[in-house]
C-alpha positions as CSV (number, residue, x, y, z in Angstrom):
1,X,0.0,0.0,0.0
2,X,1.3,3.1,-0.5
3,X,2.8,5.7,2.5
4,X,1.4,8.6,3.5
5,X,3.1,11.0,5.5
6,X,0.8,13.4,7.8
7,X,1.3,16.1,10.5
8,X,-0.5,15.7,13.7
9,X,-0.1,19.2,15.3
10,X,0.7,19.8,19.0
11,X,1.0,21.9,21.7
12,X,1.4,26.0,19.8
13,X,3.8,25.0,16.6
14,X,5.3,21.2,17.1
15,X,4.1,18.7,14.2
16,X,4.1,14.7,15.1
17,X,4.8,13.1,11.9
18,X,2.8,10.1,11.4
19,X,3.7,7.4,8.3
20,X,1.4,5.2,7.4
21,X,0.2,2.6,5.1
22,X,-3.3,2.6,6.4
23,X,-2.5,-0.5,8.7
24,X,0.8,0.4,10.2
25,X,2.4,3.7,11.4
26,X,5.4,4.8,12.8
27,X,5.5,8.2,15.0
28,X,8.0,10.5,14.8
29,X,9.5,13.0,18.3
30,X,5.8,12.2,20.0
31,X,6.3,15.4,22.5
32,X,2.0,14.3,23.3
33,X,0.9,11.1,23.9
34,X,-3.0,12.6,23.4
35,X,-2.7,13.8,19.4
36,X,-1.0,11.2,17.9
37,X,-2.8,8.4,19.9
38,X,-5.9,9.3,18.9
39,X,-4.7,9.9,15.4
40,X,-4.0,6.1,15.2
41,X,-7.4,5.1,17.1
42,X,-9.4,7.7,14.7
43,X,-7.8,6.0,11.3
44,X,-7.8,2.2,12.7
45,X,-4.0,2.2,12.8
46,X,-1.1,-0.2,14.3
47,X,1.5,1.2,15.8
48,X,4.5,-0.5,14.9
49,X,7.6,2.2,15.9
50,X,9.1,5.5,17.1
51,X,11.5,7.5,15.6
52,X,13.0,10.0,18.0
53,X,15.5,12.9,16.7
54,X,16.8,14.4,20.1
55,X,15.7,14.4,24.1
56,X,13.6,17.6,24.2
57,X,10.3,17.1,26.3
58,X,8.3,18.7,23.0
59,X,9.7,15.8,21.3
60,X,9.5,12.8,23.7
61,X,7.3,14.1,26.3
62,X,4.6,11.6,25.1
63,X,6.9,8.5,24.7
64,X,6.6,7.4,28.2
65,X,2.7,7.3,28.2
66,X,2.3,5.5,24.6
67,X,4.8,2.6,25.4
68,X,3.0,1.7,28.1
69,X,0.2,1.4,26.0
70,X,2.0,0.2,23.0
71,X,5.8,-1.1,23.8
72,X,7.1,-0.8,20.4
73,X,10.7,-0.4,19.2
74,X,12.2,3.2,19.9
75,X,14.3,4.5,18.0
76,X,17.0,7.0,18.7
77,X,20.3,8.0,19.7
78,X,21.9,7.0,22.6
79,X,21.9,9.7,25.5
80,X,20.8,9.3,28.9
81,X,18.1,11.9,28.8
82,X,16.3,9.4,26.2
83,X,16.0,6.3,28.2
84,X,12.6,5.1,26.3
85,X,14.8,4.6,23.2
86,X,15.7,0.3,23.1
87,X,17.3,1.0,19.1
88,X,20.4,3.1,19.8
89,X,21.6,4.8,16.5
90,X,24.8,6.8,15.6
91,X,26.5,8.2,12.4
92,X,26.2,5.6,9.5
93,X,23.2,3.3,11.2
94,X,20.0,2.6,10.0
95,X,16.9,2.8,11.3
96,X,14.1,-0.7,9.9
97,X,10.9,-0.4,9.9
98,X,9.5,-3.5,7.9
99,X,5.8,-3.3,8.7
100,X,6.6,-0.2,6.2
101,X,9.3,-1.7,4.3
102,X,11.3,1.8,5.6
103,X,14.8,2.0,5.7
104,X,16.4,5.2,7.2
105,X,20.0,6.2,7.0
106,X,20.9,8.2,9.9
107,X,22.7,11.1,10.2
108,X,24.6,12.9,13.2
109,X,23.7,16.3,13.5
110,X,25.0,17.8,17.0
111,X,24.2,21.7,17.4
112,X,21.0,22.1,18.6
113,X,21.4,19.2,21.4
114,X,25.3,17.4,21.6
115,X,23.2,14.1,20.3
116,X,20.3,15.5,17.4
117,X,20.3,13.0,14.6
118,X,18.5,13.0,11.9
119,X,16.7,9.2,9.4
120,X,16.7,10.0,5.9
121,X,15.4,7.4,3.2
122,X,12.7,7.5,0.5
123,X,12.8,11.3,-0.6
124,X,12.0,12.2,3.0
125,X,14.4,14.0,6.0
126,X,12.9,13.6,9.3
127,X,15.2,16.8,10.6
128,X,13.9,17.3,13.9
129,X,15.1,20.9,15.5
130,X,18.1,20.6,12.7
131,X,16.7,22.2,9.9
132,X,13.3,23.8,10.0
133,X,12.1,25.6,6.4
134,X,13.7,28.8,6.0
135,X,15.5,28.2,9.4
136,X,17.8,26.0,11.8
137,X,17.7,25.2,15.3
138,X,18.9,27.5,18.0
139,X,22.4,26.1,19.6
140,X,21.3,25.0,23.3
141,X,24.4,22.5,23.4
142,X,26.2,22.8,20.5
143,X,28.3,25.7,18.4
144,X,28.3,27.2,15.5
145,X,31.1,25.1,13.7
146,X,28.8,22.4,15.0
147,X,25.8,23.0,13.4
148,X,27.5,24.2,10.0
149,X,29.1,20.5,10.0
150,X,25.5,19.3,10.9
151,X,23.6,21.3,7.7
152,X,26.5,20.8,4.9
153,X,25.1,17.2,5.7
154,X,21.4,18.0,4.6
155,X,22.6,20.4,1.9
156,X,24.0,17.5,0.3
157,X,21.3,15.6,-0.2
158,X,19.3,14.9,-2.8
159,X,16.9,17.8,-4.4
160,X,13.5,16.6,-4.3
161,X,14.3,15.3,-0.5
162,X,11.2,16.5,1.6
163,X,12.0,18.0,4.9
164,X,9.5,17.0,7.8
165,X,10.8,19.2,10.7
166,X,9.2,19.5,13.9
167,X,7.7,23.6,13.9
168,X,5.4,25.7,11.8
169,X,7.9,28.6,12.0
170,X,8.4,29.7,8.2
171,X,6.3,32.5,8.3
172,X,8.7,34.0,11.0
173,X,11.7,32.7,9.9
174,X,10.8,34.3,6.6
175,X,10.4,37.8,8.2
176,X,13.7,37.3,9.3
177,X,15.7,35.6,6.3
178,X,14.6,38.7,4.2
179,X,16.2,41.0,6.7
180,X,19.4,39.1,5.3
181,X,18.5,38.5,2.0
182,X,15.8,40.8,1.0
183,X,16.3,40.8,-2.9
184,X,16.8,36.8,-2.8
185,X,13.6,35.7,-5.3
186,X,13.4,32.5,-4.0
187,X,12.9,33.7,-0.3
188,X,10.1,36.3,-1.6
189,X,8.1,33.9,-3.3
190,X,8.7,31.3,-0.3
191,X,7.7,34.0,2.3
192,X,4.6,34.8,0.2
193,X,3.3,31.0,-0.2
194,X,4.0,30.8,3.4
195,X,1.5,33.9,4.1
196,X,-1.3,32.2,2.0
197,X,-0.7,29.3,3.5
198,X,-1.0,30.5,7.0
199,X,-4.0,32.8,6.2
200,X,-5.6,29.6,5.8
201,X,-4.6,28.1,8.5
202,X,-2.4,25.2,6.1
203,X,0.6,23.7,7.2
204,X,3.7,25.2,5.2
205,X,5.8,21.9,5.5
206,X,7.6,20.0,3.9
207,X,9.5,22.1,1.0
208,X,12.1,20.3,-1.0
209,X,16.1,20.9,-0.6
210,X,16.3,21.9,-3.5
211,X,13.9,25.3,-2.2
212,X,15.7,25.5,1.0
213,X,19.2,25.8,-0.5
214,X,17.7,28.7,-2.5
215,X,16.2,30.5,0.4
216,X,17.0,29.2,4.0
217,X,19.7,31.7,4.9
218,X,21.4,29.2,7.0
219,X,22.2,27.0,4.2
220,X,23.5,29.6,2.5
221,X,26.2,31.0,4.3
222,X,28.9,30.2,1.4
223,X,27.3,32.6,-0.9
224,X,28.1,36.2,-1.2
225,X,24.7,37.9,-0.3
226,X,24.5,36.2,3.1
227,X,28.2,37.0,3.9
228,X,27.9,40.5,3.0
229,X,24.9,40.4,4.9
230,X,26.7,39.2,8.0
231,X,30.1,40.8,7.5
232,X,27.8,44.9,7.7
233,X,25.7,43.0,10.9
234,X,28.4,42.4,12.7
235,X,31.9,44.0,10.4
236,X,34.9,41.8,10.6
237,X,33.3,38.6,10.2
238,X,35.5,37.3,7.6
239,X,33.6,34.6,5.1
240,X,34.2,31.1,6.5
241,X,30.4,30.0,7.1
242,X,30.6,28.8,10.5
243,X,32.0,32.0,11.4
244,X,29.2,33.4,8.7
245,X,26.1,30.7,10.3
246,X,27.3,32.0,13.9
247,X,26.3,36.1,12.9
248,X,23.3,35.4,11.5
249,X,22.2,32.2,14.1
250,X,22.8,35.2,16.9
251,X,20.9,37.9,14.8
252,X,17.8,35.2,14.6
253,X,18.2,34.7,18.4
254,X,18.0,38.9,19.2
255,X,15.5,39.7,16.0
């Protein structure tokens, strides 16, 4: 049967991803038990798995209550803040689901928390509080070489890869992205789907790589606009982009 991939909204702006092939369904960073679960009662679904990118309480906050209703495998990375996950998972791993016939490759992408990873397979990137559409995460643990490291690893993958991050924030991170790039096309047209989108109270999510790279700011801290951009912010900045990403990271955090 074929997968569909659907966001169960929670708490003010988290999404719980739910895939599914109309029998089986895997949840991904449950931060609610109450939402998803009823999800799966409402469309007459079996729980099979959990995917979980990092140990946030908006993430896994629900974990604890849907295992004891259904103890399924957990999927994560290994950190003592996460002791739900039974599946540890590092750099280079992969993540089975074969009620789903899903295979994720995982990626290690330490900056917003020391232990974030990331599963990507089947045109999909579950990023978690990695990369959000026209954004990144803030840097709780990590640093900004970090997190550079962690998004040259999305950058490079495939175009038509579908990010499924955690937060409806593109409308605001679009305010902000044209405060660095205001004469980028890309971002202008992205900003302006994102108004419609939200005037209608649609989800924004989930844009291609190929449309982040041409307007997320923080995948874009290579080219010229965005270093200039960073450089008159803060002058002396130089153009290496972790040194670039940690300007404009801070300017997101004070805008």
């Amino acid at each position: 049967m074929p997968l569909s991939v659907e966001a169960i909204p929670a708490f003010e702006t988290n999404y719980i991803w739910a895939i599914h092939n109309g029998h089986d369904c895997v949840l991904v960073d449950p931060g609610s038990s109450a939402e998803p679960m009823a999800f799966v009662q409402r469309r007459g679904l079996k729980l099979c798995a959990l995917l979980l990118t990092h140990h946030h309480f908006d993430h896994i906050g629900g974990v604890d209550d849907i295992l004891a209703r259904h103890p399924v495998p957990t999927w994560g990375p290994k950190d003592p803040r996460m002791p739900q996950v039974n599946q540890h998972l590092a750099e280079g791993d992969q993540a089975q689901i074969p009620e789903l016939a899903l295979v994720f490759d995982v990626l290690e992408t330490p900056g917003h928390t020391t232990t974030h990873i990331v599963y990507h397979g089947h045109d999909m990137l579950l990023a978690g509080d990695t990369l959000f559409s026209i954004g990144c995460g803030r840097l709780f643990e990590g640093t900004p070489a970090q997190m550079q490291a962690s998004l040259d690893k999305l950058r490079g993958l495939p175009d038509q890869t579908r990010v499924y991050c955690a937060h409806e924030y593109t409308l605001d991170n679009c305010r902000f992205a044209l405060q660095v790039e205001p004469d980028n096309p890309a971002l202008r047209e992205r900003a302006e789907q994102a108004r419609r989108l939200r005037e209608q109270d649609r989800i924004t999510l989930p844009p291609t790589l190929a449309e982040e790279r041409a307007a997320n700011p923080f995948l874009r801290t290579r080219e010229a606009s965005v270093i200039d951009a960073a450089n008159h912010h803060q002058p002396g900045t130089g153009t290496a982009p972790a040194a670039v990403f940690g300007v404009i990271r801070s300017w997101k955090d004070k805008a």
